[in-house]
N, C-alpha and C positions, 0 to 999 in steps of 0.2 A: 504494500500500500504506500502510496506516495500523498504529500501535501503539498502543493506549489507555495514556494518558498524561498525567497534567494538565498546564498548563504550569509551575505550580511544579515539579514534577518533572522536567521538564526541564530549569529555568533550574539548579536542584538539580544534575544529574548532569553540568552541564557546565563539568570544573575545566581547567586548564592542565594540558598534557602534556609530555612528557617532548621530545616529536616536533622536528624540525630546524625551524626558524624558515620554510624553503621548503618544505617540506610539500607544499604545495599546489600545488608544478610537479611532485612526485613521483607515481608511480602507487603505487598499492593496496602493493606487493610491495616496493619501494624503500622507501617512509614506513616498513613495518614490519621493516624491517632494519635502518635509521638507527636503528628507535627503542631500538634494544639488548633488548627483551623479551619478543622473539617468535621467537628462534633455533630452539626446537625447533617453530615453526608453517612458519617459511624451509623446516625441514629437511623437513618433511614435505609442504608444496608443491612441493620441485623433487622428492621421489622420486614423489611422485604423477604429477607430469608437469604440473603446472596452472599454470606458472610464467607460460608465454607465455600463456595466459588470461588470469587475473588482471592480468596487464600489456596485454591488449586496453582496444578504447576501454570498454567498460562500457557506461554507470555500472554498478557494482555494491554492496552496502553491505555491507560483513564484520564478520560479529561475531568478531573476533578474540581466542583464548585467549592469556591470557600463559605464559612457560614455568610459571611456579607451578603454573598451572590443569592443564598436561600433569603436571606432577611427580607431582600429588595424586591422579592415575589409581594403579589398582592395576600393584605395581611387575612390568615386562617388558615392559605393555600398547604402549608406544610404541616400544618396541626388536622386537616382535611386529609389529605396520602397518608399521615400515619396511623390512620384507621383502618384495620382488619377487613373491614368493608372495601377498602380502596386499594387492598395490595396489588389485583391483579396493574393497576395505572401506573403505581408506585413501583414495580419490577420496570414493567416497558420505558418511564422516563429514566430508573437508572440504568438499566443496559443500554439505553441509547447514547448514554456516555461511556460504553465501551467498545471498545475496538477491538478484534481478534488480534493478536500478533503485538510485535515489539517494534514501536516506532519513534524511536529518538529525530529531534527536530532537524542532525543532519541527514535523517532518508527519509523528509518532507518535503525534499526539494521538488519532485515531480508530478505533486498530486494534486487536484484539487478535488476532492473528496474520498470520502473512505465507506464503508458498509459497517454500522454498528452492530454488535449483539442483539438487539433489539429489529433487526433488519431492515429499519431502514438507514438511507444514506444522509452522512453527515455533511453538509459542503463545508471547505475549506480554503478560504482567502488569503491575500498576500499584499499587503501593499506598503506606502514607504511607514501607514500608523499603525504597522504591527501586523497580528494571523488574528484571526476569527476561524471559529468553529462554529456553523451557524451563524447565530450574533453576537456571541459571548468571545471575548479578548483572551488572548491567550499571557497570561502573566511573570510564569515561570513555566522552565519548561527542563526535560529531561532530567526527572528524578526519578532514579533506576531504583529497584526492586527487586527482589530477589525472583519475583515470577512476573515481572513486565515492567511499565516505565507510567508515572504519572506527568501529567500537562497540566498547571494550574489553569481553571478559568473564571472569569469576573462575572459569571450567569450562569442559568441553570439552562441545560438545553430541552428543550419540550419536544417532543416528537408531533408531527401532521397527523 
């Protein structure tokens, strides 16, 4: 899978993270618990159920929302999906933030979209103010995982 991406834009979106120094013995679901800014994504992977997934061998590549990106949903939308009633919605929008396979931002250079877990297709842009996935910004990027790579992003992506 490729993202169309120059590699300035890549060498661009790739700052220091917040993430544990071992990182990279952790899988997918541990890095982003460590990393303190993904609690309401925790919380909506274990009521989803995709806990033991995501901690499979993968690879998989998550564009992961920070809590900010849930926050800025319209207010109840996330207290609404984490109802027993709403799993099956709450599965589809988080696999639609995954991607099969191992995609660090230098082999996005060629892509502009990818096919999420959720099956549909995610687009993915390029331009001089940075990658979009869908319409969420891509903020940090390439934090490897012991079974694939997380993408930080500034929104939650909704599937069609």
């Amino acid at each position: 899978m490729k993202i169309l991406l120059t590699s300035a834009l890549a060498a661009a979106l790739i700052a220091p993270t917040t993430f544990a120094d071992d990182h990279e013995k952790k899988d997918i679901v541990d890095t982003a618990v460590a990393a303190g800014s993904f609690s309401t994504l925790a919380a909506a992977v274990t009521e989803a159920e995709l806990v033991d997934a995501l901690k499979s061998e993968g690879p998989f590549t998550v564009f992961a929302p920070t809590d900010k990106a849930f926050a800025a949903l319209p207010e109840g939308t996330v207290e609404m999906l984490l109802k027993p009633e709403n799993r099956a919605q709450l599965v589809s929008i988080l696999t639609y933030h995954v991607v099969p396979g191992r995609v660090p931002a230098s082999a996005v250079v060629d892509l502009s979209g990818a096919v999420s877990l959720q099956g549909q297709r995610l687009d993915i842009s390029a331009s001089d103010r940075g990658v979009k996935i869908d319409k969420a910004k891509v903020v940090k990027t390439d934090i490897e995982c012991s079974n694939g790579i997380i993408h930080v992003i500034d929104g939650v992506l909704l599937p069609s």
